[in-house]
N, C-alpha and C positions, 0 to 999 in steps of 0.2 A: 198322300196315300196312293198305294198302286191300283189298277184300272184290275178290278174282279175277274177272274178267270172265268173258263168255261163251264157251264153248267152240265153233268150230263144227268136228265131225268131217268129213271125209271119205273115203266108203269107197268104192274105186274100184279097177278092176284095173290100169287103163292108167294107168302111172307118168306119162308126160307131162300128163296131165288132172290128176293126183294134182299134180303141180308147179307148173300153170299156176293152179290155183284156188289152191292154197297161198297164191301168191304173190297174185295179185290179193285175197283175202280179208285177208292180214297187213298189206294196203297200205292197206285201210280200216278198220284196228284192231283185227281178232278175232282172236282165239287162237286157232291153229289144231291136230287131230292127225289124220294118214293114216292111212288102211290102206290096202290091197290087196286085202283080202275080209273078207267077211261074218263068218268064222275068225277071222280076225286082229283085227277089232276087239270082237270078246264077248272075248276074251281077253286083251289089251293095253289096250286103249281105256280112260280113267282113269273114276273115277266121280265125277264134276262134276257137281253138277246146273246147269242152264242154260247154254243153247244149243240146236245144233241138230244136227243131221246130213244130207250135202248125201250122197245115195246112190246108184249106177249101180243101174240092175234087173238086167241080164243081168251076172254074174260067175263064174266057175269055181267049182264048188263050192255053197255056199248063195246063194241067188239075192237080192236087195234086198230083194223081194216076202216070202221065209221070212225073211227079221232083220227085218222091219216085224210078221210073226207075232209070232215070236219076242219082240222087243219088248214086244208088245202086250202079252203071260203075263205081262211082269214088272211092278217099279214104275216105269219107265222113263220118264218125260215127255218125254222129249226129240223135238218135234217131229222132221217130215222130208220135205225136199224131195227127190224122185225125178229123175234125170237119168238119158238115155237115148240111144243111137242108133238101136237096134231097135222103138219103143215103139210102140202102136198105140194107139186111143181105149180100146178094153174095158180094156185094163191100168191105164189114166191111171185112167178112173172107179173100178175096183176098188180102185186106193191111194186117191184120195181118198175115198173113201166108209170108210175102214178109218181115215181121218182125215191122212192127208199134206197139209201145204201146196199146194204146189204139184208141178206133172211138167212138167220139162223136156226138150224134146225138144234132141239134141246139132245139130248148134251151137248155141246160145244166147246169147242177149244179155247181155254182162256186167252191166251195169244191170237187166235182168232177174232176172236171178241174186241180183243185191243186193237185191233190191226184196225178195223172196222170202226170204232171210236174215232181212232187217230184220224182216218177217211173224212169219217164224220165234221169232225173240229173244225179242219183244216178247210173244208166247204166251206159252214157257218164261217167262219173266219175272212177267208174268199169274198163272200157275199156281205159279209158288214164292211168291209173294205170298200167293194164297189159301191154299194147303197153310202157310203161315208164321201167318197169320189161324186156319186150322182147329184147329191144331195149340195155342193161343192159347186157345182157346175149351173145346177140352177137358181143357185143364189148369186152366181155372179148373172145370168139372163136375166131373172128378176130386175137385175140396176138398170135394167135397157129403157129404156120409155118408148113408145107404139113407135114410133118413127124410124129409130135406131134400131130395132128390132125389122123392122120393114126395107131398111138400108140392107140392113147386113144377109138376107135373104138374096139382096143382088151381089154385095162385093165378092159374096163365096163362088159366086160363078165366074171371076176375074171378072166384069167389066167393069169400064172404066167409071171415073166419077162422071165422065160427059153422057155418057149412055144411062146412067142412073141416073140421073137429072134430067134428060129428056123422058124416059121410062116414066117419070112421078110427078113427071110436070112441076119441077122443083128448079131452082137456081143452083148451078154446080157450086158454087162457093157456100149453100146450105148443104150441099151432100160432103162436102170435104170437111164441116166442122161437125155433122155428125158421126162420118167414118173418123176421127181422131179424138171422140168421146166415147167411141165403139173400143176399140184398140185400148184405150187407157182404161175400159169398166173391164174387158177382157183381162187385162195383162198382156195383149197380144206386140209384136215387133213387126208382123208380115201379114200378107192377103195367107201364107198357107199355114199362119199360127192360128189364122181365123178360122180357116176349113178345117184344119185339126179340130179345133175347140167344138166348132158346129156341129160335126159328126158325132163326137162325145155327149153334145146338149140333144140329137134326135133333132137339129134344125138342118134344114133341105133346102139345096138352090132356090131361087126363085123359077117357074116353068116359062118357057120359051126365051131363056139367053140362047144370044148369038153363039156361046161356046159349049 
């Protein structure tokens, strides 16, 4: 089976808007699921990651603006573009600055809309990518055991094994067999395939090397 496309939600109170994107969205290939309010989709809405969410601000009940909070508390990636008929500038920059794609003011240009989608996707996409990479990266740290984790905080600073051995009050021939336990949990060939990888993992020199 192929890997389910993107989802794009839309949560809207007025059923006909709710219909007419449906449609126009299903016609250029996204999956699409409605709601009616800000309610109804924390509570129905499926947990898919990737996609988007195509939003009204002004809705009965919780407003776009409190599910874009909302949201935000969770682990929610899912971008979101803001649709509106009431909207004014301060509102527009307060979502986008809270990170929304775009704010559409009602009526809007379908091609607009899609442009904005496509944006959309393309993030969510972006970011389950990297979160798939992260996630990648600290399963290979995981393999480490306290030691080798503790090694590899010096070799990223190039010294050598004698200097790390003195630094831990270790035997250099104990740092030489967990530096080539380090390299073979990594996949690494080099000291700078290790600083590579480190940098990626959010692991940092050890403080006060010589370099």
């Amino acid at each position: 089976m192929s890997d389910p496309g993107p989802v794009v939600f839309v949560v809207d109170d007025d059923a006909s808007v709710r219909k007419s994107l449906a449609r126009l969205l299903r016609a250029e290939g996204y999956e699409t699921e409605t709601y009616g309010s800000a309610e109804e989709f924390l509570q129905k809405a499926s947990q898919k990651e990737g996609g988007c969410i195509i939003l009204d601000v002004r809705m009965p009940g919780k407003s776009g603006m409190q599910l874009q909070e909302d949201l935000s508390n969770t682990s929610s990636s899912l971008p979101i573009i803001f649709i509106t008929g009431h909207g004014s500038l301060s509102i527009g920059v307060q979502a986008m600055k809270k990170g929304a794609i775009d704010f559409l003011s009602k009526p809007f240009d379908d091609d607009q809309l899609l442009a904005a989608v496509g944006a959309a996707v393309e993030k969510s996409r972006r970011a389950m990518v990297d979160r798939a990479e992260w996630d990648a990266v600290q399963g290979q740290v995981n393999l480490l055991t306290k030691r080798e984790r503790e090694i590899l905080h010096h070799v990223i600073t190039g010294m050598p094994n004698r200097e790390i051995a003195f630094s831990l009050g270790i035997a250099e021939q104990t740092v030489k067999i967990h530096r080539s336990h380090i390299m073979e949990k990594l996949g690494a060939h080099s000291v700078a395939e290790l600083v590579r990888f480190a940098d990626r993992a959010g692991i940092v020199p050890v403080r006060n090397s010589p370099c």
